[in-house]
C-alpha angles and dihedrals in degrees: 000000000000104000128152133238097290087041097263111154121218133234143207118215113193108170126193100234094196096043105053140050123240085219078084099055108089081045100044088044091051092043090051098046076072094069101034151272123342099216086169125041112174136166134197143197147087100306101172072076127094094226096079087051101116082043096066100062101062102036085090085047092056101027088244118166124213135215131217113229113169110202109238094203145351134278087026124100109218093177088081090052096046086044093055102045096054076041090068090035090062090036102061089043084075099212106115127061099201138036120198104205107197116204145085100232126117095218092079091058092098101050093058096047078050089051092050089045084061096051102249114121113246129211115200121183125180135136136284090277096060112130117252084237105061078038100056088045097070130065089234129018115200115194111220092232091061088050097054090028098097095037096056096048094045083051093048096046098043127093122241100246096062116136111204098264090065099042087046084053098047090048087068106047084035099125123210127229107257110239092191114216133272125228094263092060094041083055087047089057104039091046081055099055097050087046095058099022118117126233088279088059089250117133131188109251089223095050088055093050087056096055097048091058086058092049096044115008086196087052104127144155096222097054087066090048093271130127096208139010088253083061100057097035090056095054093042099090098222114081134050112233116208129171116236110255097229090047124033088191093059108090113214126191136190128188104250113246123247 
């Protein structure tokens, strides 16, 4: 896995130009800074079109570079070609241990199924629409509408006359609706716990996030109104949550009995 002398690990960003909107950027830039550094930020599509227009304001602001993709003929979308194959240039370099593939277009579902194969994580973020395919074939799925959500309701709730300091303030105490879960994540979860639990039915909360990654790349607390999975599963009613007794900072959980 490519890092660089402090550990960072370093990302790749390819966005599809004509398949996503810029309202996503200050979100998708902050979503990404979780999982590391984005060494490359490229974006590609026709922009002698109107069409990238928004696009073109802030590519200065986020040091963003685009890519000119002229369309050969219509109908056809060139900008996926041009994306995969820099894709497999990077790719072979070896210096970056994550792509973030930004699109909701099934036709990238088999480069990223190409980059896992080679060993390297990929993050993959569309919207709702996104089909299961290009989804399964990353190792996380982020929906656009998680990544603006908190944002737009801490927009919406604050006054006018906030300075920084006060809108930076009320984005961290901002609370999510709470979405609740349906009985498929509630079996997700609870399939998780018992895969990772040890013989005293206690599982490592990070374990279980982990496994529920491999079981559903899009699973994500956010997308039922919670910050974090120790959020959501304790909400969730079924399980009891415990902290370990030689490390406070270690989450436990346990099904609840019936």
């Amino acid at each position: 896995m490519a890092t660089g002398n402090s550990g960072t690990k370093h990302l790749a960003l390819l966005i599809d130009g004509d398949n996503v909107s810029s309202k996503i950027v200050v979100g998708l830039l902050a979503e990404i800074a979780i999982y590391g550094t984005a060494s490359v930020k490229r974006i590609y599509g026709d922009w002698t079109g109107p069409n990238l227009k928004s696009w073109k304001e802030c590519l200065l602001e986020h040091s963003i570079h685009p890519i000119q993709q002229f369309a050969y003929t219509t109908r056809k979308n060139a900008t996926d070609g041009a994306m995969i194959i820099d894709a497999m240039d990077l790719l072979y370099t070896g210096r970056f241990s994550g792509f973030c593939i930004i699109s909701s277009d099934s036709d990238f579902a088999r480069l990223a199924a190409r980059i896992r194969e080679q060993g390297v994580t990929v993050y993959g973020f569309g919207e709702r629409k996104t089909p299961r395919p290009f989804i399964t074939a990353c190792d996380k799925f982020v929906y656009f509408d998680v990544l603006n959500a908190q944002a737009t309701e801490v927009e919406e709730a604050a006054p006018p006359a906030q300075n920084p300091a006060q809108a930076k303030l009320a984005a961290a105490n901002a609370t999510p609706k709470k979405a609740g879960l349906n009985k498929a994540a509630r079996d997700m979860l609870t399939k998780a716990i018992i895969a990772t639990a040890d013989e005293d039915g206690r599982a490592n909360l990070a374990q279980v996030g982990g496994h529920l990654a491999k079981q559903a790349p899009d699973f994500d607390a956010r997308n039922y109104g919670f910050p974090r999975l120790s959020d959501l599963v304790s909400a969730s009613g079924i399980v009891d949550v415990e902290r370990a007794p030689d490390n406070p900072k270690t989450i436990l959980v346990r099904l609840k009995r019936a």
